[in-house]
C-alpha positions as semicolon CSV with decimal commas, in nm:
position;residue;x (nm);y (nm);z (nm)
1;X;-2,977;7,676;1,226
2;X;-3,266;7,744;1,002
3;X;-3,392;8,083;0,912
4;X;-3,738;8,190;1,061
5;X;-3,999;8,467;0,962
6;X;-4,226;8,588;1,193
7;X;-4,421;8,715;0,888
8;X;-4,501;8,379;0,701
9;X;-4,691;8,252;1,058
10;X;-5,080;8,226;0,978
11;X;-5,264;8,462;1,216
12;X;-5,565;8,218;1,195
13;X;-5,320;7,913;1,374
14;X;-5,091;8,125;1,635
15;X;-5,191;8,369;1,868
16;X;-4,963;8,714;1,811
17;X;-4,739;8,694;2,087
18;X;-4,713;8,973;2,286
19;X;-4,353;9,188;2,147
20;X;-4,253;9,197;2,504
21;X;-4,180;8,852;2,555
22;X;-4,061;8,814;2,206
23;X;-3,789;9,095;2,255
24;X;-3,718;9,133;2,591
25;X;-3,768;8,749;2,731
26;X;-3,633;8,564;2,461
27;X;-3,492;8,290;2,698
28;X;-3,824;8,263;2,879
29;X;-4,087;8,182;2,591
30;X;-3,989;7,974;2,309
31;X;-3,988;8,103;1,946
32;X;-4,067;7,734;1,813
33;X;-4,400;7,718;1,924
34;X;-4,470;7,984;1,711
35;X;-4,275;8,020;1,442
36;X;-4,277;7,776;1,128
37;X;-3,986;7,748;0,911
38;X;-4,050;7,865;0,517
39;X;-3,990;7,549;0,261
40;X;-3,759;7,740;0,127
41;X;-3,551;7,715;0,425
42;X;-3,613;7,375;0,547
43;X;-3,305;7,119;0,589
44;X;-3,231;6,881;0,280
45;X;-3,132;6,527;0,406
46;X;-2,792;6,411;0,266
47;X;-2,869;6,085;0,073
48;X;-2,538;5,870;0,221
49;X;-2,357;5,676;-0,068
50;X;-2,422;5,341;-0,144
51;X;-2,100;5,200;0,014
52;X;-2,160;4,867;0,102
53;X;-2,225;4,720;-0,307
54;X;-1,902;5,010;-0,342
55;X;-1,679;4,758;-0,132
56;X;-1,817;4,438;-0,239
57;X;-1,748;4,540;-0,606
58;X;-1,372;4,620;-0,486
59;X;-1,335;4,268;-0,309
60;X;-1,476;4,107;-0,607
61;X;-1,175;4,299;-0,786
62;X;-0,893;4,191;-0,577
63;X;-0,989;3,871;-0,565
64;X;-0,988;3,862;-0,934
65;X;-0,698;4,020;-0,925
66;X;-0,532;3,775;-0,690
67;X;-0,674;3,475;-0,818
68;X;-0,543;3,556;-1,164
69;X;-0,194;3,636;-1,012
70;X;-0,174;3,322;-0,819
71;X;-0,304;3,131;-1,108
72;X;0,019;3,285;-1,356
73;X;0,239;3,197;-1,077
74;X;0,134;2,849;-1,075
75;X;0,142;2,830;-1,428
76;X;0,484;2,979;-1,533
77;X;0,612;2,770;-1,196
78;X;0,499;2,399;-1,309
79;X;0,467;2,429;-1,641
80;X;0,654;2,192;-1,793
81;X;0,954;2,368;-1,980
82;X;1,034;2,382;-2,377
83;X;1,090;1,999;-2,467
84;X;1,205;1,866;-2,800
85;X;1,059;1,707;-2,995
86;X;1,190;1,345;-2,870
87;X;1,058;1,404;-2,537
88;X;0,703;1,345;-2,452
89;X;0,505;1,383;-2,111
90;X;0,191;1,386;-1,931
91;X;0,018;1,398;-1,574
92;X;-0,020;1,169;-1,332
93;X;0,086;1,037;-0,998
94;X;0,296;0,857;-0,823
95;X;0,215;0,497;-0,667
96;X;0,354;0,220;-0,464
97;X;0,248;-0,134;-0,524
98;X;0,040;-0,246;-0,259
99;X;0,069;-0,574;-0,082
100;X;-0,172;-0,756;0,167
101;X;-0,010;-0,924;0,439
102;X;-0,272;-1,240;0,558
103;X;-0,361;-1,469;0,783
104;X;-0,278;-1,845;0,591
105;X;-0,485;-1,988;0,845
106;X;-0,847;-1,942;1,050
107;X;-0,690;-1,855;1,345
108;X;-0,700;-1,551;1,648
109;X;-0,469;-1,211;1,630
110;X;-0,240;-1,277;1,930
111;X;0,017;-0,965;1,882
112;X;0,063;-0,674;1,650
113;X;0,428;-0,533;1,641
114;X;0,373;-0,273;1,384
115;X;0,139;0,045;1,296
116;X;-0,029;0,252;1,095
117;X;0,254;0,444;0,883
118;X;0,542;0,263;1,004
119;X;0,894;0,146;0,731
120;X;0,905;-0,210;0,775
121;X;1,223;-0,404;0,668
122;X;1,229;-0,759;0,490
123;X;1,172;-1,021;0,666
124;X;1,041;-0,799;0,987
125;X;0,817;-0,961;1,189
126;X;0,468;-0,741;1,193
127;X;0,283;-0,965;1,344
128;X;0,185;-1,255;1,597
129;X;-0,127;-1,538;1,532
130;X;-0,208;-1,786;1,840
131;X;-0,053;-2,103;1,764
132;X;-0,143;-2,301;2,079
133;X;-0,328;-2,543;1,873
134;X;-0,076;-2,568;1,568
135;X;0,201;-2,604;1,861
136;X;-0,042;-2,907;2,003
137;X;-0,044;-3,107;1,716
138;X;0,321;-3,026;1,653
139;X;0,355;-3,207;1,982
140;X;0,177;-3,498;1,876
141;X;0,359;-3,528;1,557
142;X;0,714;-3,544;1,794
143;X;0,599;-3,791;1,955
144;X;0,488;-4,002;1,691
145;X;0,778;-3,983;1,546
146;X;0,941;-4,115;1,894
147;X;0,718;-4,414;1,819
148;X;0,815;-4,493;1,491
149;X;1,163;-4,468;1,575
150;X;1,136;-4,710;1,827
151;X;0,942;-4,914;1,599
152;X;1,226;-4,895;1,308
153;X;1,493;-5,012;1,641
154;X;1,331;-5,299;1,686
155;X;1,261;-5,451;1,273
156;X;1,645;-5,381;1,263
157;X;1,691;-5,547;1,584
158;X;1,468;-5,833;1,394
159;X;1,651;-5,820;1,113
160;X;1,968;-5,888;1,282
161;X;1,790;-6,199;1,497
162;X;1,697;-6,311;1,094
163;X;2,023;-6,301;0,990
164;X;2,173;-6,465;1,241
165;X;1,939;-6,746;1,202
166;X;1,969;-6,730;0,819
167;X;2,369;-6,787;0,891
168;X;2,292;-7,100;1,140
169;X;2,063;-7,246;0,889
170;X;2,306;-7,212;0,617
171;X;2,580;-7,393;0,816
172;X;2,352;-7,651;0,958
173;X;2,267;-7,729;0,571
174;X;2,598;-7,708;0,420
175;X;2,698;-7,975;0,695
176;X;2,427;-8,180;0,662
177;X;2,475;-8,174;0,252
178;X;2,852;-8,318;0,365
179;X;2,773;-8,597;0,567
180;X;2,499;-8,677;0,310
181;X;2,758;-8,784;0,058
182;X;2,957;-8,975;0,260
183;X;2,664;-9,170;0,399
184;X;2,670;-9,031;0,776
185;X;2,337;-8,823;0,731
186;X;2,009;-8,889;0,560
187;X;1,841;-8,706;0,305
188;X;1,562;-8,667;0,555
189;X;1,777;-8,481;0,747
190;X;1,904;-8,262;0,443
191;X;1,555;-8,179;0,347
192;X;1,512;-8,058;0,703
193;X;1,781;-7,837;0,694
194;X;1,683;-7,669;0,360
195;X;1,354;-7,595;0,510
196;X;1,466;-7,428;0,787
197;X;1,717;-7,308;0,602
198;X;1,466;-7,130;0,352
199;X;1,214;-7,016;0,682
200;X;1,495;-6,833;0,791
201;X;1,555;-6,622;0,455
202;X;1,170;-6,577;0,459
203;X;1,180;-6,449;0,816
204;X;1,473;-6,212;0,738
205;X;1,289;-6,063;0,422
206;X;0,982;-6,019;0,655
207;X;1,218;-5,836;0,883
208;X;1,394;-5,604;0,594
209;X;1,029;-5,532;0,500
210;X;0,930;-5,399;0,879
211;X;1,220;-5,200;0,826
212;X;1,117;-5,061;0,526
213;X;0,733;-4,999;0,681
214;X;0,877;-4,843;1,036
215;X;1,156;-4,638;0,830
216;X;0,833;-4,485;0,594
217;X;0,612;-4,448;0,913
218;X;0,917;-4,232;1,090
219;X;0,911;-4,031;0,782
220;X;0,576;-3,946;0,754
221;X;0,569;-3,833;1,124
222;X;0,863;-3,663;1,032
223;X;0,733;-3,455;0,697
224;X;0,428;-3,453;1,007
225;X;0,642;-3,223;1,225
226;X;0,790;-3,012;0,986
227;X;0,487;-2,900;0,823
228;X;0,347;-2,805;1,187
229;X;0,675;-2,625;1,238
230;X;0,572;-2,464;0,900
231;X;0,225;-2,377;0,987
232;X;0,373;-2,173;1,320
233;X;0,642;-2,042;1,111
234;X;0,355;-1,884;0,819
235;X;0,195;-1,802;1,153
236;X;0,439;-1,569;1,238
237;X;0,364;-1,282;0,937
238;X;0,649;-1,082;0,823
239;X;0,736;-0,839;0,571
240;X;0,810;-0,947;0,265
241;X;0,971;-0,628;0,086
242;X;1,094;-0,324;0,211
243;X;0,781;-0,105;0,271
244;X;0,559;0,129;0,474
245;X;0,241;0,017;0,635
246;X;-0,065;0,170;0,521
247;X;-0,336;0,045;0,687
248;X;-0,407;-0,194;0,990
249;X;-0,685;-0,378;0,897
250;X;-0,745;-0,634;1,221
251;X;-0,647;-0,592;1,592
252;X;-0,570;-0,789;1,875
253;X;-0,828;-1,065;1,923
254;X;-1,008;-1,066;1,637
255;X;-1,082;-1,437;1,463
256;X;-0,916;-1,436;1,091
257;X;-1,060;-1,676;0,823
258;X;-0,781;-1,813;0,567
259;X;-0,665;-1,568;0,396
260;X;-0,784;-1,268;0,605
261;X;-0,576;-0,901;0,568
262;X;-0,367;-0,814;0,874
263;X;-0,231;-0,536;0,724
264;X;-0,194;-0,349;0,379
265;X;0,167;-0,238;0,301
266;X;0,322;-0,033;0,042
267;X;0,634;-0,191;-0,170
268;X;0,858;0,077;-0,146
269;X;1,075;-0,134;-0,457
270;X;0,788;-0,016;-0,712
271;X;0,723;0,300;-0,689
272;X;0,568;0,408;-1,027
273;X;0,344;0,660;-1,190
274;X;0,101;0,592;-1,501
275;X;0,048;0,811;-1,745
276;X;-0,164;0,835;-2,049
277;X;-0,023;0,881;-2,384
278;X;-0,165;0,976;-2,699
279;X;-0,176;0,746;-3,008
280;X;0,158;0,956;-3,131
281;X;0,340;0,931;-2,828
282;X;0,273;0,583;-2,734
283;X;0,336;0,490;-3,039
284;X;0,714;0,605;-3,027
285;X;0,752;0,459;-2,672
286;X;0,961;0,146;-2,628
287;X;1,008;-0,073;-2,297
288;X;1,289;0,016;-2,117
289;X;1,306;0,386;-2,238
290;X;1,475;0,629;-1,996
291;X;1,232;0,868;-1,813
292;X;1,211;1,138;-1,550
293;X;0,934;1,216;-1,272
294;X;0,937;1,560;-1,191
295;X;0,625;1,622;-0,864
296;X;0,442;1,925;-0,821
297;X;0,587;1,947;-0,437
298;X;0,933;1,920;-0,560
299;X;0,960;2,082;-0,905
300;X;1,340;2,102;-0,898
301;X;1,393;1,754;-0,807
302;X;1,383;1,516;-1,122
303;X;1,383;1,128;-1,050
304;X;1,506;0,876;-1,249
305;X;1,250;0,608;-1,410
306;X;1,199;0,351;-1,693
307;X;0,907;0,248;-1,883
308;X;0,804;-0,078;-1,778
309;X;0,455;-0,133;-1,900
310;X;0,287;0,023;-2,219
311;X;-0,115;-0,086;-2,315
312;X;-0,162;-0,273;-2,553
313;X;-0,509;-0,163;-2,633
314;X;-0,618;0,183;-2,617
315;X;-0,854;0,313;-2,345
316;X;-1,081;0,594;-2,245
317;X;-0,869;0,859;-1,978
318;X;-1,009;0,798;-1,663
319;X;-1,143;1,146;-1,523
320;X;-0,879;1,183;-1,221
321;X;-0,588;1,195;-1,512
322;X;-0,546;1,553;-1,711
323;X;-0,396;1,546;-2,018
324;X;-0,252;1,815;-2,232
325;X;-0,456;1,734;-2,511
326;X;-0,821;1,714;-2,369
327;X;-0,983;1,656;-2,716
328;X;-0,836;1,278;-2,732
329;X;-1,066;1,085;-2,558
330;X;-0,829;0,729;-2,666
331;X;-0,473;0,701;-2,463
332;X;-0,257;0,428;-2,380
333;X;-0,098;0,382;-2,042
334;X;0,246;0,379;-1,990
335;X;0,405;0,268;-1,662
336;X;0,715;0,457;-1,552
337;X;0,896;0,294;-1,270
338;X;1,138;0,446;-1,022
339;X;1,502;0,333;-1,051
340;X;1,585;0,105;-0,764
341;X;1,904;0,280;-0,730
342;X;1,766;0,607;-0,706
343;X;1,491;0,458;-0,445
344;X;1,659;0,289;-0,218
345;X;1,865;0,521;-0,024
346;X;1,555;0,725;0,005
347;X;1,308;0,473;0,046
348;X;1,197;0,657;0,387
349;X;1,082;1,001;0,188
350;X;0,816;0,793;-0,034
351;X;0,475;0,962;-0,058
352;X;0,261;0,826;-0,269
353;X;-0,048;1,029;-0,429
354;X;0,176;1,337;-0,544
355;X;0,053;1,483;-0,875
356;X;0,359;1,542;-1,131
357;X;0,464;1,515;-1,460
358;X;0,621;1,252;-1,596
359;X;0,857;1,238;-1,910
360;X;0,946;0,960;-2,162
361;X;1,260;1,007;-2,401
362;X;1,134;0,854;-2,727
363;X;1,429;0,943;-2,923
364;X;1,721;0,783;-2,728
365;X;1,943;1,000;-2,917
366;X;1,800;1,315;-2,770
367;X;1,987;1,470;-2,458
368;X;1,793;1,541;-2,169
369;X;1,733;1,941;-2,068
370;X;1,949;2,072;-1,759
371;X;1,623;2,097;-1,528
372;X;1,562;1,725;-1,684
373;X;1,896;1,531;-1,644
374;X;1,917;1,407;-1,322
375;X;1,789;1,447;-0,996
376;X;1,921;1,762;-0,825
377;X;2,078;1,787;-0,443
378;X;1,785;1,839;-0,137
C-alpha cells in the first residue's frame, strides 16, 4: 500500500481535518479523500512481456525443426542406394494398360454384372445388351433356312424324277436304234427317241442346277443365322484379359451408339512404369534388359521388369516426372514392364499410380545389389 504524507496536501484544495477524527476515528472518516499520494510514491505499472510473437517464434522453430527432420528421414529412407556404374534409374510410376470394353452395336444396357473396382477374369461376362431384336431376326434367319431346305428336298427329289426319265429315254432309244437296223422301226421313230432322249438330259441338268441354287440359298440363310448368333454372342461383353475395373461408364438403360464404353478396365498382364532417361543412359539401354521397380509404399520390395520400349526420338520431360538431373531438359522414355511371372500370382495387389524408382541394368555383366536382386518376402 502506498505511502501517504499529510504534509504534501495543499491547504488551498483540502480542508484541515480536524486531528480528532484523524487519530481517534480512523475507521469512521476516510484518509483518501484527503490525502494525495507523492509521485515519488505512486505505483509503476508492470509492462507484461510480449508473449504471444515469443510463442509464435518457437512454433515457427519446431516446425522447422520437424519439417527438416521428417524431410532427412524421407531422404536417407528412399533414396536410392550406392549403384554402380552399370545400373541406371529414374522416377516414375507404375501403370496398367487400359482397355475399353464397348458396345459393337447401337443397342440398350440390359444388365451390368460387374462394378466399380472389381478383378475380372478372362472371358467373364461383365455385362448384358438387349438382344430382343438381334434374337428376332435370328428367328427369321431359322426359318429361312427351313425354307431353303425344303426347297433343296425337292430339286433333289427333281433330280431323281430327271434321272429316271433320262434312264427310260436311253432304253427307249437304244431299242429303237435295234429294231432300226433290222428294219422293224423307222427312223422317224429313232429321231423321236433321241429327242426325248436329249429333253430328258436337259431336264436333269435343269434339276442339278436347282440343286445347286436351293443348296447356295440354304447356305446363305445359314452364314444368315450364324452371324445373328454372332451379333448376340458380341452382345454379351466379356473380359478379355485378366483385369480390374476402373470405371463404369454407362448404366442400366441407357441407349449405346456403336462403339460406346461400358466400362474401362485395367490389364493387369501389363503393368509397366516409364521412365525418362538421359541421352547417356538411354543410350546404353537395350530391349529386353533386366530391371527392377522398387515403389515408394514398399521400399523393401523390388519387382522384377524388362525394358520393352525405348524412344526413338528424344523429348521434353513432362512436368509430373522428376528426374535426378533437372538441368536436362531432352530424355528418352523407356518402358519397363512387370514380369508376368512375378504378376500373376499377385495380380489382386495391383495399384496403379504409385511413385517409385525404377532401375535398368545396362551392363548385363553387372550383379544386382542385395536390396536390388529380387523381390523380398511380404
Amino acid at each position: 500500500m502506498p505511502a501517504w504524507k499529510i504534509s504534501d496536501v495543499s491547504s488551498d484544495n483540502v480542508e484541515t481535518p480536524n486531528p480528532k477524527s484523524v487519530v481517534g476515528q480512523a475507521t469512521d472518516v476516510p484518509l483518501v479523500n484527503a490525502l494525495v499520494p507523492t509521485p515519488s510514491t505512486l505505483p509503476v505499472p508492470l509492462r507484461k512481456p510480449q508473449r504471444g510473437k515469443l510463442r509464435r517464434g518457437l512454433i515457427a522453430l519446431l516446425t522447422l525443426a520437424v519439417l527438416g527432420a521428417s524431410g532427412g528421414v524421407l531422404y536417407w529412407h528412399f533414396r536410392p542406394a550406392s549403384l554402380p556404374s552399370g545400373i541406371v534409374w529414374s522416377n516414375g510410376r507404375l501403370e496398367a494398360q487400359e482397355i475399353d470394353i464397348d458396345a459393337k452395336f447401337p443397342e440398350r444396357v440390359a444388365r451390368l454384372l460387374v462394378d466399380e473396382g472389381d478383378i475380372v477374369q478372362p472371358g467373364q461376362v461383365v455385362a448384358l445388351m438387349d438382344t430382343r431384336d438381334v434374337e428376332a431376326s435370328l428367328k427369321k434367319a431359322e426359318a429361312q433356312v427351313q425354307q431353303a431346305q425344303r426347297s433343296l428336298d425337292e430339286a433333289n427329289a427333281d433330280v431323281a424324277q430327271q434321272q429316271t426319265q433320262v434312264v427310260f429315254a436311253q432304253q427307249e432309244f437304244d431299242r429303237t436304234s435295234a429294231l432300226v437296223t433290222r428294219g422293224f422301226a423307222t427312223y422317224e421313230e429313232l429321231d423321236q427317241r433321241r429327242q426325248t432322249l436329249n429333253a430328258a438330259r436337259d431336264g436333269l441338268n435343269a434339276a442339278n442346277d436347282r440343286v445347286d441354287e436351293a443348296a447356295r440359298a440354304l447356305d446363305a440363310s445359314t452364314h444368315d443365322v450364324e452371324l445373328y448368333k454372332v451379333n448376340i454372342a458380341d452382345d454379351t461383353l466379356v473380359s478379355p484379359t485378366l483385369g480390374r475395373i476402373q470405371y463404369r461408364i454407362s448404366n442400366v438403360g441407357e441407349v449405346l451408339p456403336a462403339g460406346g464404353k461400358v466400362f474401362t478396365m485395367l490389364d493387369f498382364t501389363d503393368v509397366y512404369m516409364d521412365l525418362y532417361l538421359p541421352t547417356a543412359d538411354a543410350g546404353r539401354s537395350r530391349f529386353g534388359s533386366d530391371a527392377r521397380i522398387v515403389l515408394d509404399a514398399y521400399p523393401n520390395f523390388a519387382i522384377p521388369a524388362h525394358v520393352t520400349f525405348i524412344a526413338t526420338q528424344a523429348q521434353f520431360t513432362p512436368k509430373a516426372v522428376e528426374t535426378k538431373e533437372e538441368r536436362d531438359k531432352l530424355m528418352f522414355r523407356v518402358k519397363l514392364r512387370v514380369d508376368q511371372d512375378f504378376l500373376r500370382p499377385r495380380a489382386a495387389l495391383v495399384r496403379t499410380g504409385l511413385p517409385g524408382v525404377g532401375y535398368v541394368r545396362v551392363d548385363p555383366r553387372i550383379a544386382w545389389p542385395a536390396a536390388l536382386h529380387g523381390p523380398v518376402s511380404q
